[in-house]
N, C-alpha and C positions, 0 to 999 in steps of 0.2 A: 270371413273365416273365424272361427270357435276358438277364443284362443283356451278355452279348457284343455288340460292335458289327461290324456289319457296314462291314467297311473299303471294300468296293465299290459298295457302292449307288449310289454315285454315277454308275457303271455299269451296271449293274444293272438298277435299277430304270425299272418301265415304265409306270407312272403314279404320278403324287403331284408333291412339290415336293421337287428335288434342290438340296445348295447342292455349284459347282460350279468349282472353278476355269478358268484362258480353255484352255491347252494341256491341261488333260483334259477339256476340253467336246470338244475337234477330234479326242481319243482316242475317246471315246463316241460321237461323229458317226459313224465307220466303222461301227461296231458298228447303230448304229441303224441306217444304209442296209441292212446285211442284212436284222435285223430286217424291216423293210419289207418288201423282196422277198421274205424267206419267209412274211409276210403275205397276199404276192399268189401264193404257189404255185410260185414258182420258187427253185430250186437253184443261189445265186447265192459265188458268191466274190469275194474281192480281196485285189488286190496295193497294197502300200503302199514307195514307194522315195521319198528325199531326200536333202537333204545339211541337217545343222544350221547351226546359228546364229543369233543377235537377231534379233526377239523368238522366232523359236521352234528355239532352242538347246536345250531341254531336251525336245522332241515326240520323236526319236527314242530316247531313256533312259524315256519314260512309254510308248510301245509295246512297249518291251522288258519294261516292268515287268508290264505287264498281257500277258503273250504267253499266258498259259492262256486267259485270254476271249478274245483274238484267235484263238486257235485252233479255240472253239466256237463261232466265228463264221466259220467258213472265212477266215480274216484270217492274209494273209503279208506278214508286216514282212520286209522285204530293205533293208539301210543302205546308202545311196549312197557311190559311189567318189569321186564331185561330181555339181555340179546335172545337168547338162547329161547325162550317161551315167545317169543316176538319171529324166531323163524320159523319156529313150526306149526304158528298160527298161519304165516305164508305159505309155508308148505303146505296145510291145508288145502288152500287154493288147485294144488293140481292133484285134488282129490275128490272134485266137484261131481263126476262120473258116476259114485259109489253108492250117492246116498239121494239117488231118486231125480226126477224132472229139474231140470236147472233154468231160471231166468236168465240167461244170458247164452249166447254163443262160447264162450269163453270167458274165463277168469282171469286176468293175469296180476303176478307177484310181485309185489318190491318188498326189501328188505335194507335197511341199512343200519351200519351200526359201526362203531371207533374198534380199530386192533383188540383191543383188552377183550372186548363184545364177540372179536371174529374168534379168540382164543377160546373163551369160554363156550362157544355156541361148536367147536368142532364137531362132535356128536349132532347134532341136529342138522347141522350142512352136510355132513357127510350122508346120511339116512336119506334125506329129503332129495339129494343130487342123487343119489342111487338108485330110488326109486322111480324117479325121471319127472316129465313135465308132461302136460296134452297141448295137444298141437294149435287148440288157438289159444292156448294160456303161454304159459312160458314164465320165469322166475330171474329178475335182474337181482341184484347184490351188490350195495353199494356200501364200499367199505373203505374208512376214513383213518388215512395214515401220517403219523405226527414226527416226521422224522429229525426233525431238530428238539424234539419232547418240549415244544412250545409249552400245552397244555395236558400234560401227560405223566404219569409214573416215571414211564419206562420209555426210547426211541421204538419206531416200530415198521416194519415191514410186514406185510400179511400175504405177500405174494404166494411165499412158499407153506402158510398154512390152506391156499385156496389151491394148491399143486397135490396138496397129502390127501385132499378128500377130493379132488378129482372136477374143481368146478374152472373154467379157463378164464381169465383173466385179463381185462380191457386195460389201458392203462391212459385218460387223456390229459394231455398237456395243458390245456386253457379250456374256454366256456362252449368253443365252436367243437370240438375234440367228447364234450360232456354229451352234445346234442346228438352228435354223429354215433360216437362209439356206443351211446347207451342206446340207441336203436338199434345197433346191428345186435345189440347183447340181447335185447329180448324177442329179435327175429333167429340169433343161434338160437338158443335157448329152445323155442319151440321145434325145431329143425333138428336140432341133435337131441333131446329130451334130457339136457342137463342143465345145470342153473349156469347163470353168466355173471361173472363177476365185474365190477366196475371201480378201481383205484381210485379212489380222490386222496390228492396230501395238504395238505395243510396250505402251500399259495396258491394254489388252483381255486379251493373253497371260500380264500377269505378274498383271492383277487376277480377281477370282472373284465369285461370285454366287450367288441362287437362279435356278434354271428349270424350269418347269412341264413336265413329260412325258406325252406321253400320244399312246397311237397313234392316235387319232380326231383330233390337235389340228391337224393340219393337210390341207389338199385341194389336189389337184395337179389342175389343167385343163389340157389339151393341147390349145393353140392350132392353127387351120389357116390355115394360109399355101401361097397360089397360086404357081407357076411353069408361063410356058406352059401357063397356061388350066387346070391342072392342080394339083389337091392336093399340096404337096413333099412326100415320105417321105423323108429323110437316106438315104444308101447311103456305108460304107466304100469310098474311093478311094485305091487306093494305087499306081497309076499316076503318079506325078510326076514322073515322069524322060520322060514323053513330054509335047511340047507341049500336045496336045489335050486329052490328062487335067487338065493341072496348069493352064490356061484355064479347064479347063471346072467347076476347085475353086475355083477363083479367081469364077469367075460365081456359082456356087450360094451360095458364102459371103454375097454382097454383096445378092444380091438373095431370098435364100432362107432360110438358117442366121442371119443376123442379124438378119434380120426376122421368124422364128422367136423370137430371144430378145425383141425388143422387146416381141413379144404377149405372148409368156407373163408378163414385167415387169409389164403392165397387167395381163391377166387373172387373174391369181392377186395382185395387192394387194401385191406387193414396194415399191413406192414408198406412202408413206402419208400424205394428212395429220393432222397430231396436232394441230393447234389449227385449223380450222374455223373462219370466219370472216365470213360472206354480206357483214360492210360494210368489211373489212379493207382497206388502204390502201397499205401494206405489207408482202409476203408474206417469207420470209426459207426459203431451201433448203441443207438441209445435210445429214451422212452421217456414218453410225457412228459411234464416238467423240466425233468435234466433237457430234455432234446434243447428248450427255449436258453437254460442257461449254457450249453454249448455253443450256442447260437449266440449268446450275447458275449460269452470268453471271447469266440473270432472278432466280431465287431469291435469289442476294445483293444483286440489286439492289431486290429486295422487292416481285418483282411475276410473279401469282398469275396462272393461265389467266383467270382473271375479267378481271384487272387489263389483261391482255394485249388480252384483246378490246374493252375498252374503249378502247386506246390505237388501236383498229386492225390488228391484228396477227393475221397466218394461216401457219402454221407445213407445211412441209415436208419430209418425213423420206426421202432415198432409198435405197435397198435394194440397186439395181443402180448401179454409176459408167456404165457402159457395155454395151451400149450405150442411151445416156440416152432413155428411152420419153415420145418427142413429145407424146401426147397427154394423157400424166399433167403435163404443163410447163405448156401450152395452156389446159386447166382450170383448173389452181391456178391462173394469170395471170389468169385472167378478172377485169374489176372492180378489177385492182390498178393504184395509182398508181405502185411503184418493187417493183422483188423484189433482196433482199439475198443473197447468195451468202457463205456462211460456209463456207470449205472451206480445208483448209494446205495448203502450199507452192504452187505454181505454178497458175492456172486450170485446170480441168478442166471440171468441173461449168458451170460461169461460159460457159466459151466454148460448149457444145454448150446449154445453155439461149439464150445471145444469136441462135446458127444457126437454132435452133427459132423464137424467138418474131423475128427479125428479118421487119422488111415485112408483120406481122399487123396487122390493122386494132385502133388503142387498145394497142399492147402498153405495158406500161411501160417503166420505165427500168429497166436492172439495172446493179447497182453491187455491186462485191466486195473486187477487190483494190484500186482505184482507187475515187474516186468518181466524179460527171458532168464533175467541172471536171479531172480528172487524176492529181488529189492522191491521197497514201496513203491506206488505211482499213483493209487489213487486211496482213499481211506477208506476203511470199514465201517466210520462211525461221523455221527452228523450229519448235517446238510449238505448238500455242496452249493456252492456260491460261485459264480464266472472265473475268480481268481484263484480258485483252488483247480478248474480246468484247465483256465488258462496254462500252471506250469506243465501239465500232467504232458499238454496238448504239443507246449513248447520245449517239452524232451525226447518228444519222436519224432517230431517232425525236422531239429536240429538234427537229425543223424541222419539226414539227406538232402536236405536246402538249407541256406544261410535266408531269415524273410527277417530284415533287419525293422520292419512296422513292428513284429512280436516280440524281437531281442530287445527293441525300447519300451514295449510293455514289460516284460517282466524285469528289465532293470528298475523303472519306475513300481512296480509292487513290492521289488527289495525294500527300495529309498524309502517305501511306506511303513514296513516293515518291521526297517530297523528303528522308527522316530519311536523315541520313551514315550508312551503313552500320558496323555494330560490326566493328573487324578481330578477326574470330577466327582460330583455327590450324584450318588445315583437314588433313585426313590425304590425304596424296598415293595417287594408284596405287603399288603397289611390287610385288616379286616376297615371296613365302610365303618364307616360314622354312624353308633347307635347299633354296631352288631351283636346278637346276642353271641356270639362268640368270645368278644373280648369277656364275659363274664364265665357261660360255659366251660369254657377250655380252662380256666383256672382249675389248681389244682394244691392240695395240702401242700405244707412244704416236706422234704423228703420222699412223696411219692415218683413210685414207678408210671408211665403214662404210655400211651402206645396212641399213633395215630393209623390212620386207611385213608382212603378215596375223599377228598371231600374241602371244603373251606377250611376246616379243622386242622389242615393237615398244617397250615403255615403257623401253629403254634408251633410248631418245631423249632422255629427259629426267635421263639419269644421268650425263652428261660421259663419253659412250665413243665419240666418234668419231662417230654415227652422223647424217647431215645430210641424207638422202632415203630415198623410200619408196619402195612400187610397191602396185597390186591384187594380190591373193592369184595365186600361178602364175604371175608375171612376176618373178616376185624374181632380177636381175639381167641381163634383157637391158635394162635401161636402159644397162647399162654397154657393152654394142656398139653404143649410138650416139653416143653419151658420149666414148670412150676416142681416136679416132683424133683429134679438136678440145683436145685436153689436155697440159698435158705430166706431167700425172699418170699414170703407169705398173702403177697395178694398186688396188684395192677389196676388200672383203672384204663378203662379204652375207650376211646372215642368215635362215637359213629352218629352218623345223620338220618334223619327219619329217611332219607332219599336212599338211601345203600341201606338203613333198614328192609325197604317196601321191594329192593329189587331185590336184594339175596343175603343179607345181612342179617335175617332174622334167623336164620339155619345156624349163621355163627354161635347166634344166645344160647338156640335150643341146644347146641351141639354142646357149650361149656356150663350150662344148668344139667346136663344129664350126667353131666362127667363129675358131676360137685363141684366142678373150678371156683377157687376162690379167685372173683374178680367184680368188679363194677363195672359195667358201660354206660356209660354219659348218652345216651340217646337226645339229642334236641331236634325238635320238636319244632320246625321253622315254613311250614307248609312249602317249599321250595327246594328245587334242586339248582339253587345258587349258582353255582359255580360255571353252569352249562348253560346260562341265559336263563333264570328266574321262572322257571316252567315248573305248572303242577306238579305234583308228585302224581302219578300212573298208582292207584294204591292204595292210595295214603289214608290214615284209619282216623277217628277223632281217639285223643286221649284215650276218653272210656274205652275205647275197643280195646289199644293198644296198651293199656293194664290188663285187661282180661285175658288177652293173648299170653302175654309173659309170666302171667302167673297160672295159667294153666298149661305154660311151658316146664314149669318148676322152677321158677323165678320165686329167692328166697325173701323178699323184701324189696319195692321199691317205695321211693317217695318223686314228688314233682315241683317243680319249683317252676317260679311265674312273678312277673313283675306284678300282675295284676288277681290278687287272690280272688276277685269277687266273679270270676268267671268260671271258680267252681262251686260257685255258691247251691248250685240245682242241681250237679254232679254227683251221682252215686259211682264210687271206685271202691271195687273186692276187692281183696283180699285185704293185709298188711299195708296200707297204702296211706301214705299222705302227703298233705298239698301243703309246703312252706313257700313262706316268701324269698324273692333269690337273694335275698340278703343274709338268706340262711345257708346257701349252697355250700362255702366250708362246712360249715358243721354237717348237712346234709350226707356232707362225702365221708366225713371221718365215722359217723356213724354206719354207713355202709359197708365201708372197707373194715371195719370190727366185724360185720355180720357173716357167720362161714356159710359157703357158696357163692352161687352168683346170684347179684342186686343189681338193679338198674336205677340209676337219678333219671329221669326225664327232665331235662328245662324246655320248659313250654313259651316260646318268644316267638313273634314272628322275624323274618328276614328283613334286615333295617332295608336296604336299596328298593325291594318289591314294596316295603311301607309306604315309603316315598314315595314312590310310583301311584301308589292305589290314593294317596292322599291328595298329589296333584288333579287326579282324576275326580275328587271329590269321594270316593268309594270308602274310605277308611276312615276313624277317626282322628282326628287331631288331639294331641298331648295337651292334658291342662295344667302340669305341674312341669314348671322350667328350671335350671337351675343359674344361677347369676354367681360367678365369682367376683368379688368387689376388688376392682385394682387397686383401691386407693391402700387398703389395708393387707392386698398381698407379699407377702415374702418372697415369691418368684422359687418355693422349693420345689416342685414341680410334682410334688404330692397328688394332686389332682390329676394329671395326664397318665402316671404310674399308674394310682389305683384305676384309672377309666379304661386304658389301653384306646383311647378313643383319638381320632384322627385333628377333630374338631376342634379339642382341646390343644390351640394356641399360645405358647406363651410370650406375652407382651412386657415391654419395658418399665419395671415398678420403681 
């Protein structure tokens, strides 16, 4: 036997049990969808386009990596410039019809992209879902939700932005859930001629698993749903620019395409229940993720499906968020006294069950975020964690059985509770060792500084000035509505060549045409850092990236660089010049005199990607070190200040 291991199987492989991580589960999903179709005879392809970021920041580096199997899988990764141009390059796809002989039987779409990405892109998802999909294409959406704001701005839910533009909405709990749910999304998808959405949160993507494979393991039924008297077939409409068409997308959707998804929800078993219950009392409804840590409250609270049914208890697992399948709601209800709604952040689920079951004859009562009398019971905000269900769980169930396994759990989460917490040293965020940030982000003293999206953003908390923010691509038209209410005369903003190249350059343009007086700090680090060290989708050399901003009406920039002789053969227009970064103050205080808006570029690359490419041999190696002599230091720690460097340790003098 071979003991070579096969590094891909986890791709690969087409029956057995894979163990699987959650972002290469959504890699092998595409793959399988082929799979499939060349199962049923057709000659199918796909296009895959996004923009990264939490939780699925590293999806576009795991398609890169496997690009030999995407390739014999007719599979074309294309990286997004941003969300919103990266979907309608997708959308493309189900527009393969229009423009002559096609190589393939069909196209099919993925899209994936972080909340901020599904905000910005509403416009293009909406358009694209309205105008519908062809039947052996079809268009998945995979969209990546960071609800404890791990790596994030803002918390985020996207459910109810994939509800407003009409696209329905998968939701899987672990890696086997990613496999399953994302097939059935782009068999709706072509079925009802709308895109399909597919939830990932943040431990889903960064957690892993076993999942059972196998191409018999799942059946796809294709529901039929009536319009005027007649069977719907979906038809590609891409008529929206005329009243009649874009009415008559708008009807089919509401009364056709999502009553297409709702059947298929039932008919095919997407919604489940997992504890069955004929004398249950109270039912409790809940969805991906959450379902496992509901599942893990009972467990620590010492009570066993047995246990559960004894108490009364019939459990709920939904599949689809939206649009939420009535008569899967209406069932489970039957017989019950109260249905708990275990769901994070804001009602969802909750309200489109209270629609359902409001005015039915015997419905119960449903309680979620509130209970009957008003009061809290489950939170609005954050993550939920086992022990934050566990009490929700162990205050309804107290007002019908005494389950003394639960009453010692939540006495024991008191006991935990209440202990003073031990003050440890916790390690802050900071910039890597040798980032050009610690130098960057510097700023005069006295100045105003504004940060955005980006590594930059943790000078916040470094004493440089920096006192507001903006979403990614707005970095600094706060300041044209800011500026004329002030007697503050000018601001410095910080942005990255990476939120340059997606949508950040419209900010410059927008406060060069305004005259704002402002400077943005553009560096120049060929990486978008923050998201796993990946190209920039874009990204210009220097040269271009003068030429642009000053035929933007950029009043002045200059560039600063550790290594001057790298524009030694550099021709830069306009007003433009190259100091050493040792000049960066003064650089700035010159700019910020200059009226208008000016850009500093620092030109450095990404210290950690140096690293990286050094290891590899690809980079060069530094030939000037710097040695602080202990014997003669004073230990004033002068050194680690000016460096902001991580490296810089100080030792006993």
């Amino acid at each position: 036997m071979s003991s070579k291991q096969d590094l891909t199987r986890q791709f690969t492989a087409e029956e057995g049990i894979i163990h699987i991580g959650g972002i290469e589960a959504l890699v092998r999903l595409t793959m399988d969808q082929i799979r499939f179709d060349r199962r049923r005879g057709l000659n199918n392809a796909m296009f895959i386009s996004g923009y990264r970021g939490s939780p699925v920041g590293m999806l576009d580096a795991n398609f890169i990596k496997q690009q030999k199997l995407l390739m014999q899988h007719n599979i074309q990764f294309v990286d997004g410039l941003n969300e919103d141009l990266a979907a309608t390059a997708v959308w493309g796809t189900q527009m393969m019809h229009t423009v002559g002989k096609q190589k393939f039987d069909g196209v099919v779409g993925t899209w994936y992209g972080k909340a901020p990405g599904v905000d910005r892109s509403g416009d293009a998802l909406k358009h694209a879902n309205y105008t519908g999909t062809l039947r052996n294409g079809g268009v998945l959406a995979i969209f990546g939700d960071d609800p404890s704001c791990k790596s994030s701005s803002l918390p985020s839910q996207s459910e109810a932005m994939f509800y407003h533009v009409g696209i329905p909405s998968l939701y899987p709990g672990n890696v086997q859930d990613i496999l399953d749910f994302g097939l059935h999304g782009y068999y709706l998808s072509r079925i009802s001629g709308l895109w399909a959405g597919l939830k990932i949160v943040t431990n889903v993507a960064d957690g892993s698993g076993s999942a059972i494979v196998d191409p018999d393991r799942l059946k796809f039924i294709t529901p039929v749903v009536e319009l005027d008297g007649r069977p719907y077939s979906p038809e590609v409409n891409l008529g929206m620019n005329v009243r009649k068409d874009a009415l008559d997308m708008e009807r089919t959707l509401y009364y056709a395409r999502l009553e297409l998804a709702r059947q298929y929800a039932r008919e095919n078993g997407l919604n489940k229940v997992t504890l069955p219950n004929v004398d249950a009392w109270l039912g409790i409804i809940t969805a991906g993720k959450t379902y496992h840590d509901l599942r893990q409250a009972f467990m620590e609270m010492g009570l066993d499906d047995d246990a559960l049914r004894r108490a009364g208890v019939r459990i709920l697992k939904i599949g689809m968020l939206n649009p939420l399948q009535p008569d899967d709601i209406r069932d489970f209800a039957r017989g019950l006294e109260e249905i708990l709604v275990v769901e994070e952040k804001r009602p969802f689920i909750e309200l489109f069950a209270k629609e359902i079951l409001y005015g039915t004859a015997n419905a119960p009562r449903i309680v979620g975020k509130r209970d009957e009398e008003g009061c809290d019971l489950l939170p609005f905000h954050g993550e939920f964690e086992s022990d934050i269900i566990a009490r929700a769980l162990h205050a309804r169930l107290s007002r019908k059985t005494r389950l003394e396994s639960a009453e010692a759990w939540i006495r024991r989460l008191d006991e935990i509770h209440s202990r003073n917490a031990l003050t440890t040293l916790t390690r802050s965020a900071w910039y890597c060792s040798g980032c050009p940030h610690n130098t960057s982000t510097k700023a005069p003293d006295g100045s105003i500084v504004s940060a955005g999206i980006g590594c930059h953003t943790m000078a916040m908390w470094m004493k440089r000035g920096v006192v507001m923010g903006t979403h990614m691509g707005a970095e600094g038209a706060q300041w044209i509505g800011m500026q004329p209410f002030t007697d503050t005369q000018h601001i410095f903003q910080n942005m990255g060549d990476g939120t340059y190249a997606h949508s950040g350059s419209l900010a410059v343009r927008y406060c060069a045409a305004t005259n704002t007086n402002i400077t943005f700090k553009i560096l120049v680090n060929s990486h978008t850092s923050m998201t796993g060290g990946q190209e920039i989708m874009g990204a210009e050399p220097v040269r271009n990236l003068v030429a642009e901003l000053v035929a933007n009406g950029v009043k002045r920039i200059i560039v600063t660089t550790e290594d001057l002789s790298r524009y030694n053969a550099v021709n830069l227009i306009g007003n433009t010049e190259v100091w050493h970064r040792d000049r960066i103050m003064e650089a700035q205080k010159l700019l910020a005199e200059t009226e208008g808006t000016t850009v500093l570029i620092h030109d450095q690359e990404c210290a950690a990607e140096l690293r990286r490419q050094r290891g590899r041999g690809k980079a060069w190696e530094p030939e000037a070190v710097m040695v602080i002599n202990e014997r003669v230091c004073e230990g004033c720690g002068d050194c680690g200040e000016k460096s902001n460097c991580m490296s810089v340790e100080p030792v006993q003098t």
